[in-house]
C-alpha positions as CSV (number, residue, x, y, z in Angstrom):
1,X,-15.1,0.6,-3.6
2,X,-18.5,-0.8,-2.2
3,X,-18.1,-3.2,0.9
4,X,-20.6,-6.3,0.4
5,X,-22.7,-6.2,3.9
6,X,-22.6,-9.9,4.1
7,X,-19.9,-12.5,4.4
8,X,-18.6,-15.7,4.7
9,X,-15.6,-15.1,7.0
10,X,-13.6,-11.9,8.2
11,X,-11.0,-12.5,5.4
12,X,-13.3,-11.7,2.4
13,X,-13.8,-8.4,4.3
14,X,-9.9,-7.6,4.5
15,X,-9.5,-9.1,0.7
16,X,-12.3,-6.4,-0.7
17,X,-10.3,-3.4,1.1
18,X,-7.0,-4.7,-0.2
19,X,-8.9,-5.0,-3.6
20,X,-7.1,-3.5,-6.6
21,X,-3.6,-3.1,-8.2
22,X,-1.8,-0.8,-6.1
23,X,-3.4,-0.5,-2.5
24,X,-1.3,-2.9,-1.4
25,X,1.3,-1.6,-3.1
26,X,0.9,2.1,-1.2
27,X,0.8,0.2,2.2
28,X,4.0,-1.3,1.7
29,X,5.4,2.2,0.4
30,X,4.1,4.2,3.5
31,X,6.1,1.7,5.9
32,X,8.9,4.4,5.1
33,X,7.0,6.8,6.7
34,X,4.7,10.0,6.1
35,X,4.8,11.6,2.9
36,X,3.9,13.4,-0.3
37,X,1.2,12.4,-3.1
38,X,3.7,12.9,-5.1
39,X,6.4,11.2,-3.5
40,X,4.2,8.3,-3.3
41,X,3.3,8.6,-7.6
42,X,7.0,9.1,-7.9
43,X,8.2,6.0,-5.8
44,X,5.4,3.5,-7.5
45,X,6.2,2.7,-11.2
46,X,3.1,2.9,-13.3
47,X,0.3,4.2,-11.0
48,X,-1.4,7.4,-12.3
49,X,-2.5,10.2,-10.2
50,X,-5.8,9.1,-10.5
51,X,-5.7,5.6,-9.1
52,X,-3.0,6.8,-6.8
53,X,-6.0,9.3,-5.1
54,X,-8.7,7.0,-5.4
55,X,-6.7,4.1,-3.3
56,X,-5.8,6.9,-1.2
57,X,-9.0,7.8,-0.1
58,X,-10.1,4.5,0.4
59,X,-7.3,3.3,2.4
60,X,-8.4,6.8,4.1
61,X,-11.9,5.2,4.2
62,X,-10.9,1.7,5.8
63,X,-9.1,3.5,8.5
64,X,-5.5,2.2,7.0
65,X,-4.1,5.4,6.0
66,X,-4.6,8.8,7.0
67,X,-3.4,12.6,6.2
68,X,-2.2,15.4,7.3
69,X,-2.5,18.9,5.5
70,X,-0.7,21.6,6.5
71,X,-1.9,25.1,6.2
72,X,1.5,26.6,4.4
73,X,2.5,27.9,1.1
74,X,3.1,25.7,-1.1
75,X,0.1,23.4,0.3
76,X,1.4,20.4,1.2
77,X,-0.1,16.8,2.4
78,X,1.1,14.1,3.5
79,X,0.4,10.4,4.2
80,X,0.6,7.2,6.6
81,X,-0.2,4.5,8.3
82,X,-2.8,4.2,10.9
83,X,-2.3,1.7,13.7
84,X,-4.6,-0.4,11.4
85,X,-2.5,0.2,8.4
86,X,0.5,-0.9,10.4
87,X,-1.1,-4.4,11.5
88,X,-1.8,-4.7,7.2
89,X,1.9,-4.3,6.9
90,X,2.6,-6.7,9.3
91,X,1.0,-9.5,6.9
92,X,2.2,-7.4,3.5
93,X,5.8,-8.3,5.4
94,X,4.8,-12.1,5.3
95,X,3.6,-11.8,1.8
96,X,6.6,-9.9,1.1
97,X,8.6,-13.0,2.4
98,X,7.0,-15.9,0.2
99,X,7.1,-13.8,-3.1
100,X,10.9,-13.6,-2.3
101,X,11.1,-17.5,-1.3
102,X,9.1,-17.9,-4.9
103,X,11.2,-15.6,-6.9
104,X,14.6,-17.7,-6.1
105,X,12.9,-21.3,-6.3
106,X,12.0,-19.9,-9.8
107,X,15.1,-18.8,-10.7
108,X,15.1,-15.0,-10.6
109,X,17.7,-14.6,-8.2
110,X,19.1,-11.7,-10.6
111,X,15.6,-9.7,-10.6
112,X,15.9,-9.6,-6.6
113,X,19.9,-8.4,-6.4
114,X,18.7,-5.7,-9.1
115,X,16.2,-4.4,-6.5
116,X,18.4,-5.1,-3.6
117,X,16.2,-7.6,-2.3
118,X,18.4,-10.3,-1.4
């Protein structure tokens, strides 16, 4: 993802680095703590490996998310959240909020228990 090198304010900054389908997504998923690619392609309905890397390495990129590989057999690497990544889920936890606030003002109270939301 290419960051513009001009702005109008600080937000449009953050929004580009949040930019796309699942990054957000992979934040709110590493809150659990460290782990696996694919742990994380497991957990996340619908992202492919592909996309799932990509983000990955641009959360990497932002300073959001980092790694850790370790030199064993079976290679194995896994992922979390930076200090930065951890003030991202701080407003992913507000956001987190209002969509639930939404979801039962619109009537899908039912969708929420499913999850175990509410």
């Amino acid at each position: 993802m290419k960051i513009r090198e001009e702005y109008t304010c600080p937000l449009e900054l953050i929004q580009d680095m949040l930019k796309g389908k699942w990054k957000c997504i992979i934040i709110w998923r590493l809150r659990l703590g460290p782990t696996s690619p694919s742990a994380l392609q497991r957990d996340i309905v619908g992202i492919t490996e592909k996309m799932l890397l990509q983000h990955l390495k641009e959360l990497i990129r932002f300073g959001m998310v980092d790694k850790v590989a370790y030199d064993s057999f079976p290679l194995r690497t896994e992922y979390f959240l930076t200090e930065n990544g951890k003030e991202v889920l701080r407003a992913l936890e507000i956001y987190q909020k209002l969509g639930i606030q939404y979801m039962l003002e619109s009537g899908q109270e039912e969708i929420l228990r499913e999850k175990g939301l509410i």
